[in-house]
PDB file of N, CA, C and O in Angstrom:
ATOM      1  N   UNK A   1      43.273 236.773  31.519  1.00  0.00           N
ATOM      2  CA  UNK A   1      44.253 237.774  31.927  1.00  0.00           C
ATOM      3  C   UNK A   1      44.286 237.837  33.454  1.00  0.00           C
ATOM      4  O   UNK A   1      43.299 237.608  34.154  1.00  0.00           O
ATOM      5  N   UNK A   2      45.310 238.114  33.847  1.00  0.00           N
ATOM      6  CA  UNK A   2      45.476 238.467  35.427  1.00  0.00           C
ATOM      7  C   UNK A   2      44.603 239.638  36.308  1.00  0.00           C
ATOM      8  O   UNK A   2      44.320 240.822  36.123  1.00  0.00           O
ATOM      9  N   UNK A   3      44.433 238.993  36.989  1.00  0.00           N
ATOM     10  CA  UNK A   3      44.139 240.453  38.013  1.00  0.00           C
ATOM     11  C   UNK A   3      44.499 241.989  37.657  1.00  0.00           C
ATOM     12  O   UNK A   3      45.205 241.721  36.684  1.00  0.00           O
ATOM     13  N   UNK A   4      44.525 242.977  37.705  1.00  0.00           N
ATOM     14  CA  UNK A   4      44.985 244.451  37.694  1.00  0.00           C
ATOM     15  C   UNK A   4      45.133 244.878  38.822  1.00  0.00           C
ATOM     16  O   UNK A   4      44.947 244.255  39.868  1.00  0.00           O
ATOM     17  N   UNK A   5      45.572 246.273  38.660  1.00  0.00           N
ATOM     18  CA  UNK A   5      45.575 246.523  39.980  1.00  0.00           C
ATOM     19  C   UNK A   5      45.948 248.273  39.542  1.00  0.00           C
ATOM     20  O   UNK A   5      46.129 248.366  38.328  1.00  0.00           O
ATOM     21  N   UNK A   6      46.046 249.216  40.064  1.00  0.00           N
ATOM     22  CA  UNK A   6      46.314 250.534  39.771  1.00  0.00           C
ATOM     23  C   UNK A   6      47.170 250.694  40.748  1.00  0.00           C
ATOM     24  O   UNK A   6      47.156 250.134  41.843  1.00  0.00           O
ATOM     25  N   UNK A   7      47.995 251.546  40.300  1.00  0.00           N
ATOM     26  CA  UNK A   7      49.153 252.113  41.019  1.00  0.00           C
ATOM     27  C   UNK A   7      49.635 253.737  40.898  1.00  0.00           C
ATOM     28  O   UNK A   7      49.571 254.270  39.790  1.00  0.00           O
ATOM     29  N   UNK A   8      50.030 254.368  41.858  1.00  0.00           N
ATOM     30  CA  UNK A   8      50.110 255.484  41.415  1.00  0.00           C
ATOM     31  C   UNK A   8      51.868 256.003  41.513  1.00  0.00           C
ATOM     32  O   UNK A   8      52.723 255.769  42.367  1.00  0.00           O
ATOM     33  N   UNK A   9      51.910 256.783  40.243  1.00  0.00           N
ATOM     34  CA  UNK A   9      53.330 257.294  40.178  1.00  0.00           C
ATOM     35  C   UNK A   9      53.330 258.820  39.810  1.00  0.00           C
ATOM     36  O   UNK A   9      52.491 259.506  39.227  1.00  0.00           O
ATOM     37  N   UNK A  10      54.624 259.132  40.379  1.00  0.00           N
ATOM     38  CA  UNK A  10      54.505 260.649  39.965  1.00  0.00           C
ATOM     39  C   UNK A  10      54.269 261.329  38.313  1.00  0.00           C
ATOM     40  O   UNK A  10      53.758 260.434  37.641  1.00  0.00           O
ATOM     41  N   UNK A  11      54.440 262.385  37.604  1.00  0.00           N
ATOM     42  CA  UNK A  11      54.354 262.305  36.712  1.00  0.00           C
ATOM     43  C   UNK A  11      55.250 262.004  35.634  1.00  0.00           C
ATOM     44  O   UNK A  11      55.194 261.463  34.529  1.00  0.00           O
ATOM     45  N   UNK A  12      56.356 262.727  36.596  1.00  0.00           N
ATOM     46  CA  UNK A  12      58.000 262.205  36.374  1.00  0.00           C
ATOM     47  C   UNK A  12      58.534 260.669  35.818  1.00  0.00           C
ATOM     48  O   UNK A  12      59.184 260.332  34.828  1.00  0.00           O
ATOM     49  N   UNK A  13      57.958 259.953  36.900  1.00  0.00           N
ATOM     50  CA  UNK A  13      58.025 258.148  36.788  1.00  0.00           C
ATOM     51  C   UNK A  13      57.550 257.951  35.738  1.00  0.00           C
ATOM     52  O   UNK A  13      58.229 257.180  35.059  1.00  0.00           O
ATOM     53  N   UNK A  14      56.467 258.384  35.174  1.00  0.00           N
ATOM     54  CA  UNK A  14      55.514 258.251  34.473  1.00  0.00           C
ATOM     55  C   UNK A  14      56.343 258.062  33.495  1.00  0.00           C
ATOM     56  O   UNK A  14      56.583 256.959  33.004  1.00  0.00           O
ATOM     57  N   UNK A  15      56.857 259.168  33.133  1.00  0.00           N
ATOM     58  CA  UNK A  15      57.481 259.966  31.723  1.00  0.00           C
ATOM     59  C   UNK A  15      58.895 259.029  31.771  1.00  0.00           C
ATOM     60  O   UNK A  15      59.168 258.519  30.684  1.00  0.00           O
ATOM     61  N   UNK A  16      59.947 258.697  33.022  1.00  0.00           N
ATOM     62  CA  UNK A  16      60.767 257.991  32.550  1.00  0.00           C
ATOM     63  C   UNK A  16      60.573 256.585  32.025  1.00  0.00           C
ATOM     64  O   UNK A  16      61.301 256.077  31.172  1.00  0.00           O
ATOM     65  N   UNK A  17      59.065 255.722  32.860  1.00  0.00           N
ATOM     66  CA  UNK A  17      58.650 254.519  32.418  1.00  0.00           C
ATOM     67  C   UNK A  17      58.474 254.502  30.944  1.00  0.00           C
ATOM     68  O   UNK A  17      58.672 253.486  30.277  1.00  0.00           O
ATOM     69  N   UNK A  18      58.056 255.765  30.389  1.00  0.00           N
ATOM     70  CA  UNK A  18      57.835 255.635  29.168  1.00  0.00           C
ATOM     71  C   UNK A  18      59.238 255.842  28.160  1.00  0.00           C
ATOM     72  O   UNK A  18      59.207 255.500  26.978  1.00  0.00           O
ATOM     73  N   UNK A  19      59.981 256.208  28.545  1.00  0.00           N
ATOM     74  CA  UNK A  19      61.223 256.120  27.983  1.00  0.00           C
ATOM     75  C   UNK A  19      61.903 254.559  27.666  1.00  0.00           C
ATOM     76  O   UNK A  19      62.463 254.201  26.630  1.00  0.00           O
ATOM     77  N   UNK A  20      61.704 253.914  28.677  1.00  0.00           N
ATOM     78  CA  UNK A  20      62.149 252.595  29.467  1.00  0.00           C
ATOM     79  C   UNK A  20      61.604 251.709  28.032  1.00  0.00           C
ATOM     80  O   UNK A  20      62.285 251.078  27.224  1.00  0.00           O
ATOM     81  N   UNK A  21      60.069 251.942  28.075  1.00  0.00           N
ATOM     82  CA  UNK A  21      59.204 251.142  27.091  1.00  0.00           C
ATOM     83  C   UNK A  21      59.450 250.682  25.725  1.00  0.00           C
ATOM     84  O   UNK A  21      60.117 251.531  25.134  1.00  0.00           O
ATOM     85  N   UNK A  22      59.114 249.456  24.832  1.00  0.00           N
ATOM     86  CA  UNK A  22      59.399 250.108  23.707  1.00  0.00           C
ATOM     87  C   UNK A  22      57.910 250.205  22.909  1.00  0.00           C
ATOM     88  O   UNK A  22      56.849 250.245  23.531  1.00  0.00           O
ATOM     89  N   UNK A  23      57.997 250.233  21.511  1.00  0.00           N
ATOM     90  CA  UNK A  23      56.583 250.804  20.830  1.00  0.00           C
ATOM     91  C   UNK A  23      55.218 249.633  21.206  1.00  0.00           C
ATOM     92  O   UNK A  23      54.914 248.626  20.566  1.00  0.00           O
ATOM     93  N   UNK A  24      54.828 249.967  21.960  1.00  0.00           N
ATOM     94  CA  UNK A  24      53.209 249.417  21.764  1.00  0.00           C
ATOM     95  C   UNK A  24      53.494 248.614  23.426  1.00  0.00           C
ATOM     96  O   UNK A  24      52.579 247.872  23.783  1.00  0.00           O
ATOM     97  N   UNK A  25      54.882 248.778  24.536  1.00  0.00           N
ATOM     98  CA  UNK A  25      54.829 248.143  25.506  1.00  0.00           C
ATOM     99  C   UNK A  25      53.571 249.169  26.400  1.00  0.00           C
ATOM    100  O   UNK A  25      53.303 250.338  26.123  1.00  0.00           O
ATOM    101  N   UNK A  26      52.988 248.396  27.427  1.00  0.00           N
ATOM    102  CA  UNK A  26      52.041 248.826  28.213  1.00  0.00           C
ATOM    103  C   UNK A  26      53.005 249.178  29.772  1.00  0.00           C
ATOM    104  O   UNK A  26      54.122 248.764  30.079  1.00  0.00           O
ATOM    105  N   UNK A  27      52.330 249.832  30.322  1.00  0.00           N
ATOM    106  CA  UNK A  27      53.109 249.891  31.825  1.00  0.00           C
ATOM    107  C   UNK A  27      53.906 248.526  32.616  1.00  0.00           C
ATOM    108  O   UNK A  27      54.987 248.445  33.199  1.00  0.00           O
ATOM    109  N   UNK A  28      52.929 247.623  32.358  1.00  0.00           N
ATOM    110  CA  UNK A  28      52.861 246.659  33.300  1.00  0.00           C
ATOM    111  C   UNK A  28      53.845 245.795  32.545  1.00  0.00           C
ATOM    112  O   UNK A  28      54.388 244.867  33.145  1.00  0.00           O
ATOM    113  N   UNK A  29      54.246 246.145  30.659  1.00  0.00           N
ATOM    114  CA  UNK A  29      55.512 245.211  30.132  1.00  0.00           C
ATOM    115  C   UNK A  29      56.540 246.150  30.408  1.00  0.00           C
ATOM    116  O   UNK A  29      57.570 245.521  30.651  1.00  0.00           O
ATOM    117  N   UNK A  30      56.701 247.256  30.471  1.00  0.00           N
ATOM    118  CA  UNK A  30      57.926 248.198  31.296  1.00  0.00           C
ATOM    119  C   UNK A  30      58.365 247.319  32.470  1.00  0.00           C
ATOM    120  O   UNK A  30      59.373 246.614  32.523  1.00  0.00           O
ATOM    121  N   UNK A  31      57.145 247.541  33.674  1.00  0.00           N
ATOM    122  CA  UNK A  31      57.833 247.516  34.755  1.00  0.00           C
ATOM    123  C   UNK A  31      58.186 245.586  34.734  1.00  0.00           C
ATOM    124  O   UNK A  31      58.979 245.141  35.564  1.00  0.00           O
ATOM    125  N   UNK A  32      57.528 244.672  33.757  1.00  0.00           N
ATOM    126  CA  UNK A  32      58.105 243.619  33.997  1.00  0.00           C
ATOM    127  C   UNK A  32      60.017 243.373  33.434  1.00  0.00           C
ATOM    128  O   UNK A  32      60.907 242.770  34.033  1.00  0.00           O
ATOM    129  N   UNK A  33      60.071 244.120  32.091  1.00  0.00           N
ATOM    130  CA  UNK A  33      61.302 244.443  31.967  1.00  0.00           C
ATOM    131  C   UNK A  33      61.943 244.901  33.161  1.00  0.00           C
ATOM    132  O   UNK A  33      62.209 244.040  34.000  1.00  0.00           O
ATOM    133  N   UNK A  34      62.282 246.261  33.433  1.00  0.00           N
ATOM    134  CA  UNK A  34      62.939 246.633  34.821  1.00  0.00           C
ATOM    135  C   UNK A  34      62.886 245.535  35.920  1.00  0.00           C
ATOM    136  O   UNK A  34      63.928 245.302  36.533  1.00  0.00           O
ATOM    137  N   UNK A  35      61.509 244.690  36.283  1.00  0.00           N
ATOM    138  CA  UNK A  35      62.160 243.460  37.366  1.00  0.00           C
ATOM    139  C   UNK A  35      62.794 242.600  36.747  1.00  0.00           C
ATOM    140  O   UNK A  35      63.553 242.028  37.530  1.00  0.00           O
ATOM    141  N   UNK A  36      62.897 242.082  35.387  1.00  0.00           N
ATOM    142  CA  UNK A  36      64.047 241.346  35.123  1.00  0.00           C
ATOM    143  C   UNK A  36      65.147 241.877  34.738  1.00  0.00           C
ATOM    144  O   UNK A  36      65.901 240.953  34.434  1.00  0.00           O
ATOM    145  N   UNK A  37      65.930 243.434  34.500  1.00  0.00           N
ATOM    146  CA  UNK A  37      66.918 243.542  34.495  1.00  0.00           C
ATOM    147  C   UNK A  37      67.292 243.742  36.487  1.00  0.00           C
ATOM    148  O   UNK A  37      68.433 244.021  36.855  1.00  0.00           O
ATOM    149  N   UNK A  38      66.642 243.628  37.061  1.00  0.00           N
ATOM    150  CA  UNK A  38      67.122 243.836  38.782  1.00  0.00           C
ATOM    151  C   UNK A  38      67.344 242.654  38.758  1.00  0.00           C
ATOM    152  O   UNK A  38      68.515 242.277  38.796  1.00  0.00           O
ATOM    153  N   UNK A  39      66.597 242.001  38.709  1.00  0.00           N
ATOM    154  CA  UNK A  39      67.381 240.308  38.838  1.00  0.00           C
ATOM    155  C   UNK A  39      67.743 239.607  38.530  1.00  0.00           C
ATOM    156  O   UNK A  39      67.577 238.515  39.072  1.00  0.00           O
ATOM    157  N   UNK A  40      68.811 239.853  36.963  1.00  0.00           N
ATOM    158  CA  UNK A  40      69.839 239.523  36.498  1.00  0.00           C
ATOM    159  C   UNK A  40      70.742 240.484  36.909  1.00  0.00           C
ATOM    160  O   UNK A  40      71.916 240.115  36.892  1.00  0.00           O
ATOM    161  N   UNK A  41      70.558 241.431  37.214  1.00  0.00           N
ATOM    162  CA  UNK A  41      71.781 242.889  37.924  1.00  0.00           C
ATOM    163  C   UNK A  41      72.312 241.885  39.243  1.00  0.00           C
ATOM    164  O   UNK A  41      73.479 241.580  39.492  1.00  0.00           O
ATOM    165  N   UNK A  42      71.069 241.476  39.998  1.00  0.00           N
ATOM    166  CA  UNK A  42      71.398 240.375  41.535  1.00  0.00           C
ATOM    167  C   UNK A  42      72.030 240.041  41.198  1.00  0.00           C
ATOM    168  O   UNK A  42      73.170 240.484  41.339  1.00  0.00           O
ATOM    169  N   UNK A  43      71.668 238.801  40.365  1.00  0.00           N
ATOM    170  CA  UNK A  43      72.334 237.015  40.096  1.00  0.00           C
ATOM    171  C   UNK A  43      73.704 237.635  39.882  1.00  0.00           C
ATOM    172  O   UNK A  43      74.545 237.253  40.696  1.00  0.00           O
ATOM    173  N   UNK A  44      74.178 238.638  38.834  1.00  0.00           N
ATOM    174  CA  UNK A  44      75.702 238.842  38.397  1.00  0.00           C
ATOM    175  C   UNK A  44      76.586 239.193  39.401  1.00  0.00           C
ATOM    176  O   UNK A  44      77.786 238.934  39.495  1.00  0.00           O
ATOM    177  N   UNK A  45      75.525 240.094  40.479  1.00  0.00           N
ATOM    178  CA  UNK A  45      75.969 240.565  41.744  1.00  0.00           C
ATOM    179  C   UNK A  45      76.611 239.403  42.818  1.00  0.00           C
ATOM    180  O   UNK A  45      77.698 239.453  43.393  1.00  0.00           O
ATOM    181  N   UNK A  46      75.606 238.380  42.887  1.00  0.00           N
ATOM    182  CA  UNK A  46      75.916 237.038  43.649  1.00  0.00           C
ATOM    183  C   UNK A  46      77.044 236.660  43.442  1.00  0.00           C
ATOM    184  O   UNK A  46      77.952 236.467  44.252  1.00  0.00           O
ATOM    185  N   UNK A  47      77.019 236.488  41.866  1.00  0.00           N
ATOM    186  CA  UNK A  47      78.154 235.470  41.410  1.00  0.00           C
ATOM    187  C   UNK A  47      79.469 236.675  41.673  1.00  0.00           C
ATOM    188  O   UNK A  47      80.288 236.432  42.559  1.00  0.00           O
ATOM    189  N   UNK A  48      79.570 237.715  41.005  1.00  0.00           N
ATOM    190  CA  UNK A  48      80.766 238.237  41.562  1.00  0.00           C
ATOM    191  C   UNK A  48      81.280 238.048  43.011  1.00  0.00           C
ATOM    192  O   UNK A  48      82.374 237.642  43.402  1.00  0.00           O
ATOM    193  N   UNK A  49      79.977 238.533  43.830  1.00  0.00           N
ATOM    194  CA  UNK A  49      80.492 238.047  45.451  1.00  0.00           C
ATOM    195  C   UNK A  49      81.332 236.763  45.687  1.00  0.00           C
ATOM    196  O   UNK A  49      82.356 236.730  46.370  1.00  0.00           O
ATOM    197  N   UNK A  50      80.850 235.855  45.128  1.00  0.00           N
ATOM    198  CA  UNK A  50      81.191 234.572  45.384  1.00  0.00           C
ATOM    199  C   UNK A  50      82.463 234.139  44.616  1.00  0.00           C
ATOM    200  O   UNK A  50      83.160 233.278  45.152  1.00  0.00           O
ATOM    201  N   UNK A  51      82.861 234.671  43.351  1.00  0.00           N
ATOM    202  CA  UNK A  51      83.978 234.831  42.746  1.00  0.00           C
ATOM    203  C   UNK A  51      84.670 235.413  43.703  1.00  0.00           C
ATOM    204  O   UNK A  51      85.689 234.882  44.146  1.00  0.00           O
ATOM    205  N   UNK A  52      84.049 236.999  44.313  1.00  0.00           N
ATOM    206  CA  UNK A  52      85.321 237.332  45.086  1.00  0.00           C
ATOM    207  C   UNK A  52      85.929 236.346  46.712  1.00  0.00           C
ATOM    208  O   UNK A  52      87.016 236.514  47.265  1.00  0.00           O
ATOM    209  N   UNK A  53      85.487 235.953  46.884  1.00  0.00           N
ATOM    210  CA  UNK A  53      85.499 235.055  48.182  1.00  0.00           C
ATOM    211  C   UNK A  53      85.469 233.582  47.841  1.00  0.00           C
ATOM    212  O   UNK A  53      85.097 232.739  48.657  1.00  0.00           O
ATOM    213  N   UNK A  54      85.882 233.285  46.582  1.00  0.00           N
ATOM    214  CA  UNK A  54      86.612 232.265  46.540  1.00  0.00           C
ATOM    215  C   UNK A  54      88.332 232.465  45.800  1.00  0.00           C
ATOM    216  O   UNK A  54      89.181 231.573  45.801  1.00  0.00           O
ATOM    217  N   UNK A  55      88.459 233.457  45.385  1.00  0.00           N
ATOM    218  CA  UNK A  55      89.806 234.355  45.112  1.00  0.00           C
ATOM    219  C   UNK A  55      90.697 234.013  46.408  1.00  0.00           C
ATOM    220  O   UNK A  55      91.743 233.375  46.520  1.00  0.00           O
ATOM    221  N   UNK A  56      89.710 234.824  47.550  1.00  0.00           N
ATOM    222  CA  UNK A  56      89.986 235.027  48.562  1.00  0.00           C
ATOM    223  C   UNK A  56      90.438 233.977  49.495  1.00  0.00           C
ATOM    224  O   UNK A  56      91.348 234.217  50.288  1.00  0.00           O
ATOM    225  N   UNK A  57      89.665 232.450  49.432  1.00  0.00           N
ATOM    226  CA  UNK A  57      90.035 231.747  49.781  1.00  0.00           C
ATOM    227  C   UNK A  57      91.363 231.161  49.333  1.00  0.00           C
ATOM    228  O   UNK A  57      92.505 231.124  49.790  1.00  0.00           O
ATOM    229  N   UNK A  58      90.820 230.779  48.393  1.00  0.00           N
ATOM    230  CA  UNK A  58      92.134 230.164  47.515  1.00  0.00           C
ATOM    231  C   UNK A  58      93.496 231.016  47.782  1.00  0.00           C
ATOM    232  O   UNK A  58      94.515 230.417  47.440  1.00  0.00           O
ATOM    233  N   UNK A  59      93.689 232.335  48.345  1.00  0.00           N
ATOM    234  CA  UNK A  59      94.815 232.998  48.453  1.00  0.00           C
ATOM    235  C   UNK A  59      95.204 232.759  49.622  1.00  0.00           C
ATOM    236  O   UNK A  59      96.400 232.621  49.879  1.00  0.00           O
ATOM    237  N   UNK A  60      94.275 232.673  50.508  1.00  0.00           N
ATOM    238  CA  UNK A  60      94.569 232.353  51.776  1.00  0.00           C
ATOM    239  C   UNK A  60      94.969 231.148  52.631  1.00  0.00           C
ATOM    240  O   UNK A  60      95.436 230.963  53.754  1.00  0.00           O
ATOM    241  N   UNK A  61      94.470 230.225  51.313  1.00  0.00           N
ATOM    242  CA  UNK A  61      94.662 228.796  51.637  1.00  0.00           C
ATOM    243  C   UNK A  61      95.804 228.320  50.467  1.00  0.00           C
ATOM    244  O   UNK A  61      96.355 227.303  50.888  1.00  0.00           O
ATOM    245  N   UNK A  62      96.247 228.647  49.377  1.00  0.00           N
ATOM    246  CA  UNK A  62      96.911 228.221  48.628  1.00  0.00           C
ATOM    247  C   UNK A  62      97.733 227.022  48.691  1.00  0.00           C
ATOM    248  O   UNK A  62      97.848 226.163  47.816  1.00  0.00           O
ATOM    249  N   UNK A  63      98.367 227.075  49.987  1.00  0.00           N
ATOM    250  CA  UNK A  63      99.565 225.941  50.211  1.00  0.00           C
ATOM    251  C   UNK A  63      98.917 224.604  50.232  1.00  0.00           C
ATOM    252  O   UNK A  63      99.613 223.598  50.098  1.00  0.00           O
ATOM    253  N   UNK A  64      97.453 224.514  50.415  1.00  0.00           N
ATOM    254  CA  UNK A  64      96.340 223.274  50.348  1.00  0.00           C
ATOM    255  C   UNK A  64      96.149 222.753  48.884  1.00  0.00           C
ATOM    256  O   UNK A  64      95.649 221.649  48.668  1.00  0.00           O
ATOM    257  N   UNK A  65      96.645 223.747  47.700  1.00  0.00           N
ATOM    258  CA  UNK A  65      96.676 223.363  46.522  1.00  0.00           C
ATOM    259  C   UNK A  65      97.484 222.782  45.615  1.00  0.00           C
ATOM    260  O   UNK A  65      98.580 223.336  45.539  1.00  0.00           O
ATOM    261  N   UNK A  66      97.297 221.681  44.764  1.00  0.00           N
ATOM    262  CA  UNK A  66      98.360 221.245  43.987  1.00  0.00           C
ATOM    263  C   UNK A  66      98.210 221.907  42.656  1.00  0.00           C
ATOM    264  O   UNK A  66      97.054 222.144  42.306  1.00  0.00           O
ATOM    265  N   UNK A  67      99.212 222.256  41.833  1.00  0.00           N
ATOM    266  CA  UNK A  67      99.557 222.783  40.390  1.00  0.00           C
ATOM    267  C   UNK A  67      99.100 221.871  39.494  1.00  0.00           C
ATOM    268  O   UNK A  67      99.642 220.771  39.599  1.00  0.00           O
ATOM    269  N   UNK A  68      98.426 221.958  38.799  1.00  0.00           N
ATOM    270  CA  UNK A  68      97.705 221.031  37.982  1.00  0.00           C
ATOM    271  C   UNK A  68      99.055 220.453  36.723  1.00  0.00           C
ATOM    272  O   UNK A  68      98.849 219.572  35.888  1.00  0.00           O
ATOM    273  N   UNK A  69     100.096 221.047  36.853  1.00  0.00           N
ATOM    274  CA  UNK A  69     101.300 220.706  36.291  1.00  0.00           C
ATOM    275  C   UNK A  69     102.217 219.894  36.731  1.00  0.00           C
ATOM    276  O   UNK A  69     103.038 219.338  36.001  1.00  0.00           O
ATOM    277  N   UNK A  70     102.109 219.706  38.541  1.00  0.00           N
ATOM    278  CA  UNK A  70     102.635 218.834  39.361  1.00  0.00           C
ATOM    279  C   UNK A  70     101.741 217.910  39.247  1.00  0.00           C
ATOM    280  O   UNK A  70     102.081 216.925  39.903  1.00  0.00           O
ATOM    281  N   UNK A  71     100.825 217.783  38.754  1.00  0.00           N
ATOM    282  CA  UNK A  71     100.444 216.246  38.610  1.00  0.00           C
ATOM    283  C   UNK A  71     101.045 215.087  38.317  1.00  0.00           C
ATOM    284  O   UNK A  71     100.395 214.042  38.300  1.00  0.00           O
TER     285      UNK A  71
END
């Protein structure tokens, strides 16, 4: 098993981590859930960015494009 380590949270945290959890998860499978929903929340975040700013390009540049129908 890994290292440990203790951490301290309010009692509050406490009580929502345990909400978060499901039956028989430990703290440390909570908080690994919560870092993988943050960084699939990112990645979707990225990709939207990048969706939006290639929208953006493409609108701005359009006349550089051929119609895949004018082929």
């Amino acid at each position: 098993m890994s290292e440990t380590t203790t951490i301290q949270v309010t009692k509050q945290t406490r009580d929502e981590l345990k909400k978060i959890g499901s039956m028989g998860d430990d703290y440390n499978a909570v908080i690994e859930k919560l870092i993988r929903a943050y960084k699939d929340h990112e990645h979707k975040s990225r990709i939207d960015r990048i969706a939006v700013e290639a929208r953006k390009h493409f609108e701005e540049n359009r006349d550089e494009y051929v119609n895949i129908d004018d082929l």
